[in-house]
Each structure stands twice: as structure tokens, then as C-alpha cells.
N, C-alpha and C positions, 0 to 999 in steps of 0.2 A: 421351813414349812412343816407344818403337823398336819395327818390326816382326818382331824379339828378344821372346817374351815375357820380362818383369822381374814375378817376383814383389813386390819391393821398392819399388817403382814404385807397383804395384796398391794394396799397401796402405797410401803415402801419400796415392792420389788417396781409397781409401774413406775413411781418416780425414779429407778436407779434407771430403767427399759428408756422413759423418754433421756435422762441426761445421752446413753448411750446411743441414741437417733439421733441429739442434737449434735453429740463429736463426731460422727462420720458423719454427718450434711455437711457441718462447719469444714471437711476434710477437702467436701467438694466443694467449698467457695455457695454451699446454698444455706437457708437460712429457715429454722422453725418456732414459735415459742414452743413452752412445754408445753401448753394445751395442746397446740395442735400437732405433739412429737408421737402421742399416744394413740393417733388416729389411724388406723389398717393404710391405708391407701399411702399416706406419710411414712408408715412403719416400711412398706413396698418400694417406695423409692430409697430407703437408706440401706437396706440390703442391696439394690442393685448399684447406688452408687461403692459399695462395701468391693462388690468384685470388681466393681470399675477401676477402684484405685489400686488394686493390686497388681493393672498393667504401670510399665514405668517405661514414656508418662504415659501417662490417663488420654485416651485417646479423646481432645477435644469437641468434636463434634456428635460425640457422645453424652459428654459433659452438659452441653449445652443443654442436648433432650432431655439427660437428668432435671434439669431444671425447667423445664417447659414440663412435665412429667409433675415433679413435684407443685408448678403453679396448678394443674390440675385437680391435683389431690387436695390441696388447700380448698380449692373454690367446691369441693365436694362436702364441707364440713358443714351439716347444719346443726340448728339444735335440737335438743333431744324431743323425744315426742312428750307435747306437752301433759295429757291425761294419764301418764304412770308414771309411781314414782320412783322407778329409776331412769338414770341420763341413759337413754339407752335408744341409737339409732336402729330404728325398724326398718331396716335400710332395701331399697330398690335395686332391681339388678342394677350393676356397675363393673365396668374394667376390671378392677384389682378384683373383686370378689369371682369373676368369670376365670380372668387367669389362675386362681389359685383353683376354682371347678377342675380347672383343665389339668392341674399340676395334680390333683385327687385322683382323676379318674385313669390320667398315665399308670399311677401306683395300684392300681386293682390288678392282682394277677389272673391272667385268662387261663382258663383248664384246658386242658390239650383237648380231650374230646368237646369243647365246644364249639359248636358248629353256627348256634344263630347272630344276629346282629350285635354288635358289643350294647349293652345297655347304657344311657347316660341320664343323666341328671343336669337341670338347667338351675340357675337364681330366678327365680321370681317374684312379685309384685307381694306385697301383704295387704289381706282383705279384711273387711269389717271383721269379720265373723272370728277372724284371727286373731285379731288386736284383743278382742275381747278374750279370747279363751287364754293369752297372754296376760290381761289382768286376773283375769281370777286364777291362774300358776302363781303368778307375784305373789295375791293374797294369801293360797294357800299356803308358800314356802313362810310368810312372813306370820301367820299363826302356827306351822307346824315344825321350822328347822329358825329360828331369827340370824343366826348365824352365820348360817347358808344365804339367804337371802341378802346379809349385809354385804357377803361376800363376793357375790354372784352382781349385786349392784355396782361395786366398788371396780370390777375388772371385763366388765359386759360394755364393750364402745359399739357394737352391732351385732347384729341380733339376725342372719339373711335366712329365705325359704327355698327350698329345695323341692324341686318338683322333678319326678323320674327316682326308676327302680333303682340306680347301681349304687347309691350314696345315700347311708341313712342317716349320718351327722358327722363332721367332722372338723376339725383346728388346722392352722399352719401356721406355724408362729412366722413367715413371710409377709403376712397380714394381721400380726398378733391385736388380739381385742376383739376380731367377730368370729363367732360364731357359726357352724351353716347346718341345721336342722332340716331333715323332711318334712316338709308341709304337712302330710298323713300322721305325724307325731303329735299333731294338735288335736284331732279326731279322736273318737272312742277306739278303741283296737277290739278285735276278735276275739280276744280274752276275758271283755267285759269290763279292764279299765276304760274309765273314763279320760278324755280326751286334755285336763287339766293335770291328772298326775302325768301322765306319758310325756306331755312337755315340761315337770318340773324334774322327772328324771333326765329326761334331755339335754335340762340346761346343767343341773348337775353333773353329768357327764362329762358336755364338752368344756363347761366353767373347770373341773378337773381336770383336765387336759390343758388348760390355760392357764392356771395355777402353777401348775409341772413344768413346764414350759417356761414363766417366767422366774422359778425359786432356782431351776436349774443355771440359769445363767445371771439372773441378779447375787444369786447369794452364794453358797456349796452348792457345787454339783452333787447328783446322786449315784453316780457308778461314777470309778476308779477309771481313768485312763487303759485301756485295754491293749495286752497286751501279743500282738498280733492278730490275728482276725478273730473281732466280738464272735462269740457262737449266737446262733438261731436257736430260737426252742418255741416249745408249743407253746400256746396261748387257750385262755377258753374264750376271746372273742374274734378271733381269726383264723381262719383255716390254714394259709400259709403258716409259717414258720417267721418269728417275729428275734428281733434283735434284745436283749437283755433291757436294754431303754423301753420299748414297748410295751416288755412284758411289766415293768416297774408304773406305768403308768397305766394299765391296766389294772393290775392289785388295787393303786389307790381308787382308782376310779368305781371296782368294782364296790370296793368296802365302805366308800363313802354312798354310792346308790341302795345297797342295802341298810345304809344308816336312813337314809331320808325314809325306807319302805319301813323300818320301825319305828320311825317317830310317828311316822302315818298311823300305823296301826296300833301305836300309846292311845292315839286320840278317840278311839273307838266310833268315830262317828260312820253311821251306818254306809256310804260310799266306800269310805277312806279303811276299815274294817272288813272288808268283801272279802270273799273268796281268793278274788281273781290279785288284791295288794298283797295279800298272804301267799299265793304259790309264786307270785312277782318276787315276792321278798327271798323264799325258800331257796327260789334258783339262782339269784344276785348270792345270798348269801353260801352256795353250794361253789359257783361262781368264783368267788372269793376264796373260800376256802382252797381250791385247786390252783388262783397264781399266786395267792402267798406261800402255799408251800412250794411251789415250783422254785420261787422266786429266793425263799429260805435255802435250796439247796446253789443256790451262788451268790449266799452270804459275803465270798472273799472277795467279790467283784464289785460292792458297795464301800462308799465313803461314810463317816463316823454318819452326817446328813442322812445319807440314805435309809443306812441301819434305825436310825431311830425312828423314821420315815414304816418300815416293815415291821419296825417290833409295833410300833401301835396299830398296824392294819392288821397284825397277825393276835393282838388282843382282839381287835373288832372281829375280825373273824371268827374269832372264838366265843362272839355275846358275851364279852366283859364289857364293851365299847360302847 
């Protein structure tokens, strides 16, 4: 992986991702093509057959629902929507996408002096109004980044909306291939972007996040086997205290969002030229600058992978990139 997206890349790591779905079904005695090995709800059932079989034996009647389980997730598979061009499920709330909600919102840490309701976040439905501010993100990325856009096609199986404060977008590679964005990310923001960049940072985002996720286990890993307890360090996108992996995909994430805000801003065109893409870009890129060097000072905790991984986000960082 380079912090370049490569469409090419993406879809060697998702063909290595489905072989390694279909060896642990086949483990359970269940059954996928690769089409359908790539699909969140398919990818859900092969992780949990993954801990099933590590009882000896596999507790039968388990097994079973494994596969009643994954008959489910098959008959969830539809085609893509047909008016954009990428295969890209605009998908409905569902099971997997809820439980992996609920596996998010466990991980938000609560502040000791907070006293009000815990805040949540549901899946919901996608609306006209949506669909559309979703093609004109497509178009923009596919005139202003082509790359991104190939890339972001190539590794995008769903696409879900999030409605509620606690969760503003986030990945599990549990359900690897969607997506879950804040509804509110489609709309214009208070900043004065417009509601089509804020979802093409978005998808860049969490498509980074999904990228990361699958070069780390199809291909090199990016940190070193650690050797007794990984340290926590600060992050500039989380208030906790984040594991060396986080802060690594933070960096790239950051440098690659402030690449999309400069290619916006190459194009001059009077939206995409604002004020408000430019102080966007200033802080992405400010942003940046803070986890690669964080990230620079536990140089010795990366693989050859990784390092080259940080030396070109720490070019980007520096507007060489």
C-alpha cells in the first residue's frame, strides 16, 4: 500500500480477503463463491465461524446457526444501485450493519463527569435527496482525485447512514467493505462547505480506513509485533489515547484528506476554491503534520511496509505530495 491510492492494489488485497473468507467457511463445512466472500454480512459470518473453531470441537449447534446465519447474509446480496457508477450497495438498515453500530458505540469512552444520557447513533434508510448528493461526490471525486475515485469504487461493497450524535463515521473490518457515515455529512456544514465535498472527505476517510485494514492483513503488516504492551499515545482525532495501529491510520488518513482538499483547491472552481476548502485543508493538513511526527518518533515499531508507508505521508505532509 502507498499513501497514493491504487485501485489495483485494492483489488488484489480484496481477492486475497475473499480467498481468506472462503478457507475459514470451507473450515465450517459452509460454502461461498468469491462474489459473494466480499460481502460485510458474509465477511460477519467468517469471523465468527473463525472463533467457533477454535473451541475443539466446534460446538455443533452452533455450527448449525453458523450456517443458517450465513444462509441469511447470502439472501441479503442485492445488486448494485443501478444509476451510479460504482457497484456500490446504498444499503438499508440490517443485522450485521446494527451489530457492528453496537460493537462502535461499546468503544466510545465515557468521561467520568458525564452525567447525561449516553448518546447513540442508529443505520438508517437512504433518501432521495441523498442518493443524489452521493452522485454528485462520485462526480466530483472522478473530475478532481481519478484515482481516489477508482479506488474508493474498487473497495466500497456498502455505503450505510447514520443518524444520531455519538458516531460520525466509522469501518470494522468485522463487516469489512461498508462503510457507516453520518447522514448530516451529506448536508452543507456550518463552515460553509458544501454538502458534496464533506461526503467526498468522508468517503476518503473511511475508504482509508478500509484500505489499511485490508493491506495490513492481505499483504505486510505495518507495525512490528510488539513487544509487551503496545503503548497508547495521543492522536489529533481522538481524545482518548490511541494504540500505535490507530495513530498509523490516522496519519494516512489525515494526509490523504488533505490531498483530496488540494486537489480541490488546484481546480479553482469558485465553490471548491472557498474560504471555508482552504481553512478545511489548513487544519487536515496542520492535522497531518502532528501524527506523522508523533508517529516519526516510533519509527522502530514499524515494518520495512510501514516505513515507507510514513515516509511518503511525511513528504505529503510537508506539500512535496
Amino acid at each position: 500500500m502507498r499513501v497514493e491510492p491504487d485501485a489495483g492494489q485494492s483489488a488484489d488485497e480484496r481477492a486475497v480477503l475473499a480467498r481468506m473468507t472462503r478457507s475459514i467457511l470451507a473450515r465450517a463445512e459452509l460454502t461461498a463463491t468469491p462474489g459473494e466472500s466480499t460481502h460485510p454480512a458474509v465477511i460477519e459470518t467468517a469471523h465468527l465461524a473463525q472463533r467457533l473453531l477454535r473451541a475443539d470441537p466446534p460446538d455443533p449447534e452452533r455450527l448449525a446457526a453458523l450456517g443458517r446465519m450465513l444462509h441469511r447474509a447470502k439472501a441479503q446480496i442485492t445488486e448494485p444501485t443501478p444509476e451510479l457508477p460504482w457497484p456500490v450497495d446504498l444499503v438499508e438498515p440490517r443485522a450485521h450493519l446494527e451489530r457492528s453500530v453496537g460493537r462502535a458505540l461499546k468503544a466510545i469512552p465515557r468521561r467520568s463527569d458525564d452525567r447525561e444520557a449516553p448518546r447513540t447513533s442508529t443505520v438508517v434508510a437512504w433518501r432521495a435527496r441523498d442518493r443524489d448528493t452521493l452522485a454528485e461526490t462520485i462526480a466530483l471525486l472522478a473530475a478532481t482525485w481519478p484515482e481516489a475515485h477508482a479506488e474508493l469504487r474498487e473497495i466500497l461493497v456498502q455505503i450505510a447512514l447514520l443518524d444520531g450524535a455519538a458516531i460520525d463515521g466509522f469501518t470494522d473490518f468485522g463487516v469489512h467493505g461498508a462503510v457507516f457515515i453520518r447522514r448530516d455529512r451529506l448536508t452543507a456544514g456550518a463552515d460553509g462547505l458544501p454538502g458534496a465535498i464533506r461526503l467526498a472527505e468522508a468517503l476518503v476517510h473511511e475508504g482509508t480506513h478500509t484500505r489499511c485494514n485490508a493491506a495490513s492483513v492481505a499483504a505486510e503488516p505495518f507495525l512490528r509485533p510488539a513487544e509487551g504492551a503496545e503503548p497508547l499515545v495521543a492522536t489529533p482525532l481522538r481524545a482518548d489515547p490511541r494504540p500505535l495501529t490507530g495513530l498509523f491510520q490516522q496519519a494516512v488518513v489525515l494526509v490523504r484528506s488533505a490531498l483530496l482538499y488540494r486537489r480541490l483547491l488546484d481546480r479553482a472552481a469558485p465553490a471548491r476554491g472557498s474560504a471555508a476548502t482552504r481553512a478545511r485543508h489548513d487544519l487536515l493538513a496542520r492535522s497531518a503534520t502532528e501524527a506523522v511526527g508523533t508517529l516519526t518518533t516510533h519509527r522502530d515499531a514499524l515494518t520495512e511496509h510501514g516505513l515507507a508507508v510514513l515516509d511518503q505521508a511525511a513528504d505529503v505532509a510537508r506539500g512535496r505530495g
